[in-house]
N, C-alpha and C positions, 0 to 999 in steps of 0.2 A: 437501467440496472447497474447499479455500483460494481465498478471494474472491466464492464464490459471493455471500456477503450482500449484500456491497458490489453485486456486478451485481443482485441482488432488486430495491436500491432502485431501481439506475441506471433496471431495463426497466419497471419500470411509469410510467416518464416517458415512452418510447416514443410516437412519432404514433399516433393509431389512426384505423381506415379513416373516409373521408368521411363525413358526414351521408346519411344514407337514410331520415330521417324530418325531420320538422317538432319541431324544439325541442333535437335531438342539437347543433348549434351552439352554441345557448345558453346549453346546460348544463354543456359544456366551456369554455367560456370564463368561466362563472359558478366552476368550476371553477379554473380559473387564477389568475381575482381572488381565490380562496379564501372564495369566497362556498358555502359547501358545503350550505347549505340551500336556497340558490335551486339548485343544481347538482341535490342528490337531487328536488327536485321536479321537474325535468325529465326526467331521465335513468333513478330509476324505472320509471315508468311506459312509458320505453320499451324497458328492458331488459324487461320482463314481458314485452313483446310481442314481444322475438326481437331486437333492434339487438344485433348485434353489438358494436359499438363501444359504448353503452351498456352492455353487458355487462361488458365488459372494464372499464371505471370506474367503474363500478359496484363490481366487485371490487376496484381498488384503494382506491376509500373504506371496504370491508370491511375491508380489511389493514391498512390506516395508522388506522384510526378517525377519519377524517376526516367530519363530518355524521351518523354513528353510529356506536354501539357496535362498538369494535374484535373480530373473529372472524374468522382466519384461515378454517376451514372455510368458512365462506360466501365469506369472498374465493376462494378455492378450486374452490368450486360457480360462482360467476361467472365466473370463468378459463373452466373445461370448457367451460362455455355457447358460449361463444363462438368460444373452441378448435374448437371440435367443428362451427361453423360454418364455420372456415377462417380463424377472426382470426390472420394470423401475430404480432400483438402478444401476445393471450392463449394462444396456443400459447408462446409462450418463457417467458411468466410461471409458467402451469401445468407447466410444466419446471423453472423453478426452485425451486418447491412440493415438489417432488418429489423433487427434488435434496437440497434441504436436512430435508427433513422437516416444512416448515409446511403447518398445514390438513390435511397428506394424511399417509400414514405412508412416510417415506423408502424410495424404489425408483428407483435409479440407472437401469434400464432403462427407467421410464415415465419417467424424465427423458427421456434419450438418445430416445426415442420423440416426445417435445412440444419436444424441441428439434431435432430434423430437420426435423419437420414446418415449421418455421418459418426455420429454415436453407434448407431449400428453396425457400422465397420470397422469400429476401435477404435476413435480418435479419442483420445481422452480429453482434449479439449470442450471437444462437444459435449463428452460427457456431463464432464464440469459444469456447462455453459446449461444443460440442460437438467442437473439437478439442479441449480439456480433458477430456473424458473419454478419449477416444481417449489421451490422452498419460500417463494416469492409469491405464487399466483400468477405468475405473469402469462399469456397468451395460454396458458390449462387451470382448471381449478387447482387450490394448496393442495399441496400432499406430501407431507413429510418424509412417510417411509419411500415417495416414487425418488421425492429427492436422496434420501440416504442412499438406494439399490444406487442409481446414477454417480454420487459421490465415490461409492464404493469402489463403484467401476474402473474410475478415474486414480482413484488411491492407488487402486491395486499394481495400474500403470505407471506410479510412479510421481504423476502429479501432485508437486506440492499444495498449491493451491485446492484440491480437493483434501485432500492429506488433514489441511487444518481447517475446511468444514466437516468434513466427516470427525474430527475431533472435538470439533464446536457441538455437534449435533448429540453424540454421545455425552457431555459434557452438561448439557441442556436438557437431554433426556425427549428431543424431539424427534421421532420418527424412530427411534431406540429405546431399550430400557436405557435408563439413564448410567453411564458407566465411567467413572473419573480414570480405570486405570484405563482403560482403552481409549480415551482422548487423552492421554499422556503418551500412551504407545503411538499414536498417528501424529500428536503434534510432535515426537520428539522425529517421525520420518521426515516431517516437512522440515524441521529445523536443522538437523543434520546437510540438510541440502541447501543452509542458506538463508529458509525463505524467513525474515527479521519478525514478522508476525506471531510465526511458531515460536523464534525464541523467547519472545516478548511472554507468550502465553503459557512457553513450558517454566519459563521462570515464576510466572505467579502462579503454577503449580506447585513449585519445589520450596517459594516462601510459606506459601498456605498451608501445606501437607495434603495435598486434595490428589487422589490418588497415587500417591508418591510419599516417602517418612518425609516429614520437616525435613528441611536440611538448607540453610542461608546460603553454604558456599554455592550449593549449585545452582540457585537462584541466581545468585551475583554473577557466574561463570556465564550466564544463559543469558541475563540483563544485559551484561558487558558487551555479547556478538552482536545484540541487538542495537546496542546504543550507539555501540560504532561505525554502525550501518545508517547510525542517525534518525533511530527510534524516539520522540521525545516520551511517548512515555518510561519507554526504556529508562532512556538517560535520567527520568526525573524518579523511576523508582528504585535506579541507583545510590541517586542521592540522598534516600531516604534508608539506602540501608548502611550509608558512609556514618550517617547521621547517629546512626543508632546502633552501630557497630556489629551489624548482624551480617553474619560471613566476611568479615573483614575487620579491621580494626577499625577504631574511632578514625574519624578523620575532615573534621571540619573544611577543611581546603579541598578535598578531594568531591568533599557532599557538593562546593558550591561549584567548582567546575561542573558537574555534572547536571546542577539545579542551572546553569547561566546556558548551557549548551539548549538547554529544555524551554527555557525562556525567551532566550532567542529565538525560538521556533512557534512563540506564542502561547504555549502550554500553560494555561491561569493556575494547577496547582503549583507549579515550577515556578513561575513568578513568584504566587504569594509564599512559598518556602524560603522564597532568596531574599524577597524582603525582607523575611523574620531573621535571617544571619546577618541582615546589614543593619535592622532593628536592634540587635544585640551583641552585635562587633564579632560575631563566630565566623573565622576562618577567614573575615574580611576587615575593612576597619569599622567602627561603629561609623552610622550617617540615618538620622532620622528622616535627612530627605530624599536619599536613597532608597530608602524604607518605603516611605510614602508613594516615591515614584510606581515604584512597583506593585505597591496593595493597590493602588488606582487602574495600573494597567490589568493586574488580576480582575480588577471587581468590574470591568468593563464585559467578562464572558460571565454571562450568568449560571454557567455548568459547576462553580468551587460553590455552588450555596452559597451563606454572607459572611463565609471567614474574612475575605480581602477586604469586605465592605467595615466591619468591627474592627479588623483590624485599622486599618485607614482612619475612621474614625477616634478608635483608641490612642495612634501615635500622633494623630492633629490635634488631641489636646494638650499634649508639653511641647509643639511647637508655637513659634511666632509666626506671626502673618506671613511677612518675609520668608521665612522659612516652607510654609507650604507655597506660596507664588513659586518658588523655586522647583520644588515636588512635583508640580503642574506642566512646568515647564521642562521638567528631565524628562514626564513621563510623552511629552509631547515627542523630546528629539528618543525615545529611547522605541517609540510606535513608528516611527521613521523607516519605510523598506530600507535593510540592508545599514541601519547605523545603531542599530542595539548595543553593538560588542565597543566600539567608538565611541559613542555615547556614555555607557556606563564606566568606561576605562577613565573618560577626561574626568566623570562623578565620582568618584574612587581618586585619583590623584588630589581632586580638589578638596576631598573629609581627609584625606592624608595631611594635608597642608592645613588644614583650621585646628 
């Protein structure tokens, strides 16, 4: 289930219940300093003897190999422990064990099972985790509105991450009447708080007018959080509004930074954009093998349809052979992990100089 991992790590930071013994304090905050020897010497000895909460951190020092030997399965064994006592912390964790397949052998329904249990006592986590399966099919039949209740629940808490399904769902008009201003109201909660997604999505709210009046600047205000956070599509539907001077002024140099950061990240409409500015000397110097490098690298994902492919084809007929061998060749060191920005700076010097 897409993002499950990312939640794995988020819930085993999760609070866990109070102190019920002498030295569960200590060891958690021994814990925190990342003192993980003073931590297991406390905390051991009390998960042996049934602490829940012990348990439960126990288990995540299993899982991370924090203080010892990393072993999912015992993180696993310490989840249930606890689980099984009613830790709504290690019930969502032992769900998402299960979820994913670590420690345990992957079963979507004992997920769905350890993550009700914990849903049931507030964890918005769970929540989340378990209107995702509902939205998915996963270990329960689909069910949309079971997903949106669950969603909701989690919104209600504050979670961004439900924040902008629960806005997607409105949005989509699944499990909902379909309603654009109320997935603009929930994505602008998640985006307020950060989450790059939401601003990603309130901004091609606010360029579209879809629940919200037109309005470019606040697109571009919403693009910009996002892009800085190193959204590429963010960044590459920045560049498209530098381009086109909507909520901002013209600004060709501005579009290509924005299209190069996008690029660098892989993103084939941000490629084939950037080509078409090196195509045409906007904001950059003109270079048809520039050009070329990058409608190749475009036309390599087949998600841009055949604009990079026409296009490519289109600037290879006013080059010389020479000329594309070269194109081939940039687009080689410019697919290079980690020498895109290197790469294109030496081909950019070099059309400077011819």
């Amino acid at each position: 289930m897409k993002g499950f991992l990312t939640a794995l790590v988020t819930a085993f930071g999760l609070a866990v219940a109070g102190a019920a013994k002498a030295g569960y304090d200590e060891g958690a905050r021994s814990y925190e300093r990342k003192d993980y020897a003073a931590a297991l010497a406390e905390l051991r000895p009390l998960a042996q003897q049934g602490h829940a909460g012990a348990q439960n951190l126990l288990g995540e020092m299993y899982f991370f190999g924090r203080g010892l030997r990393k072993d999912e399965r015992e993180a696993a064994a310490w989840f249930r422990k606890a689980a099984e006592q009613g830790d709504a912390s290690a019930q969502y964790n032992l769900g998402v064990m299960y979820a994913n397949g670590r420690g345990v052998p992957q079963d979507f329904r004992e997920a769905v099972a350890w993550y009700r249990k914990a849903a049931e006592q507030g964890t918005a986590l769970a929540q989340y985790n378990l209107g995702v399966m509902y939205a998915n099919g996963q270990g329960v039949p689909q069910d949309f509105r079971e997903a949106v209740a669950w969603y909701r629940k989690a919104a209600e808490e504050g979670d961004a991450l439900a924040q902008i399904k629960l806005g997607l769902m409105y949005e989509l008009g699944e499990g909902v009447p379909q309603d654009l201003r109320e997935a603009v109201a929930w994505y602008r909660k998640a985006a307020e708080q950060g989450n790059v997604l939401a601003q990603f999505n309130l901004g091609v709210m606010y360029a579209n007018g879809h629940g919200v009046l037109q309005d470019f600047r606040e697109a571009v205000a919403w693009y910009l959080k996002a892009a800085e956070q190193g959204d590429a599509r963010a960044q590459y539907n920045l560049g498209l509004m530098y381009v086109k001077g909507q909520g901002v002024l013209q600004d060709f140099r501005e579009a290509v930074a924005w299209f190069r950061k996008a690029a660098e990240q892989g993103d084939a409409f941000a490629q084939n954009n950037l080509g078409a500015m090196y195509e045409h000397g906007r904001g950059v110097p003109q270079s048809a093998v520039i050009a070329y490098a990058l409608y190749n690298l475009a036309a390599a994902d087949p998600s841009d349809e055949d604009k990079p492919r026409k296009n490519r084809q289109r600037i290879a007929e006013g080059m010389t052979n020479t000329q594309i061998e070269s194109g081939h060749a940039l687009a080689r060191e410019l697919s290079k992990p980690g020498n895109f920005a290197r790469a294109l700076a030496a081909a950019e010097r070099e059309a400077e100089r011819a």
